[in-house]
C-alpha positions in Angstrom: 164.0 73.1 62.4 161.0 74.5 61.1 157.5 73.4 62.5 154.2 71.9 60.0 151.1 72.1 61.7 147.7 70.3 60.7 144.8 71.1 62.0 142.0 68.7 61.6 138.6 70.0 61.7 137.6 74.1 60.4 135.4 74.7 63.2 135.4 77.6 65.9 138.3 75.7 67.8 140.2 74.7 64.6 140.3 77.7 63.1 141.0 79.6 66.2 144.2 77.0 67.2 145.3 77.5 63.1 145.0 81.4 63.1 147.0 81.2 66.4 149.8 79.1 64.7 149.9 81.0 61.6 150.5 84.1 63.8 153.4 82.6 65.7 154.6 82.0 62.2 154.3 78.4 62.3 153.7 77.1 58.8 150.0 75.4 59.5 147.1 73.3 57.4 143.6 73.4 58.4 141.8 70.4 57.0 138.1 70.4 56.9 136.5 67.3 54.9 133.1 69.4 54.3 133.1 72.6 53.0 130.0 73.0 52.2 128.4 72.6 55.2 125.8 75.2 56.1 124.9 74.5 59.6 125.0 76.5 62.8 128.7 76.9 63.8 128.7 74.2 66.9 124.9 75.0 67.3 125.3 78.4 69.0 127.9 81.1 69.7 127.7 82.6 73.8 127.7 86.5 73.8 130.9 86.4 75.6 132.7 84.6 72.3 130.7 87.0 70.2 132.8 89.7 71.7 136.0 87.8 72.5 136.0 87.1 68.7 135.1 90.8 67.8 132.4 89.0 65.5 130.5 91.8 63.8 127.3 92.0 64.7 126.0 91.1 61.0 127.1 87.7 60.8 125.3 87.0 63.7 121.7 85.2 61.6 119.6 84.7 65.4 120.2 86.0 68.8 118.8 83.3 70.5 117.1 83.9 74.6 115.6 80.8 74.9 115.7 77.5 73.7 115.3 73.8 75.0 117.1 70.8 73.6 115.5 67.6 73.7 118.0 64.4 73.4 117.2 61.1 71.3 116.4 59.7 75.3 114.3 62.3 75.6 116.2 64.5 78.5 115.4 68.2 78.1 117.6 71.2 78.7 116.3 74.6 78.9 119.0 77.1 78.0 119.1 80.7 78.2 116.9 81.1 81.5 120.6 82.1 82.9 120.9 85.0 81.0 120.6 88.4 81.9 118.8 91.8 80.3 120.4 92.5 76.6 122.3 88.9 76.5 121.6 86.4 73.8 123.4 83.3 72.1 124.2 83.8 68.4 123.0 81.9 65.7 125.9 81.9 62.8 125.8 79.9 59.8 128.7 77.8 59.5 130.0 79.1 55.8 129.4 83.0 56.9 131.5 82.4 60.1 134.0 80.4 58.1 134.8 83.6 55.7 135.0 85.6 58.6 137.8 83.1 60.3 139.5 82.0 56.9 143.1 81.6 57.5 146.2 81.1 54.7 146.9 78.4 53.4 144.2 76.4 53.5 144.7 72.6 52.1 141.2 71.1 51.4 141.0 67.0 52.3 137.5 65.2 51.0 136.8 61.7 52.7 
């Protein structure tokens, strides 16, 4: 019996779980119901999936060092005072780091 995967949702996991399956050779869909969407891929990319993903270094838009995130409540987070000399998190835009991950085939579902 041959398997048909979906995959609901083009993002860094989605993508990742579909390129997986389509190298297993299991016939897979990755639906994404917004292609257009240029925002930062899940807000920010950690140097250590920058280099697990062998992303090229151009497709990377910001290396960010610091940064603080402020919820609707009002509860900051500072981010980045964890990292060390030379490390960064990278800024991608989501339709740059889409091409880069683009997988066959691809089915297209608008809702």
């Amino acid at each position: 019996m041959a398997l048909r995967v979906a995959v609901v949702g083009g993002g860094p996991a989605g993508s990742c779980a579909a390129e997986t399956l389509v190298k297993a050779g299991i016939e897979t869909y990755l639906i994404e119901r917004k292609l257009d969407n240029a925002k930062p891929c899940g807000g920010a990319i950690p140097l250590c999936m920058v280099e697990e993903f062998d992303l090229p270094p151009e497709i990377i838009d910001r290396r960010v060092r610091k940064m603080k995130m402020i919820s609707p409540s009002n509860v900051e987070v500072d981010i980045g005072h964890t990292l060390k000399e030379g490390e960064y998190i990278g800024m991608c835009r989501r339709e740059v780091l889409d091409g880069f991950c683009a997988i066959a085939p691809v089915t297209s579902v608008r809702t």
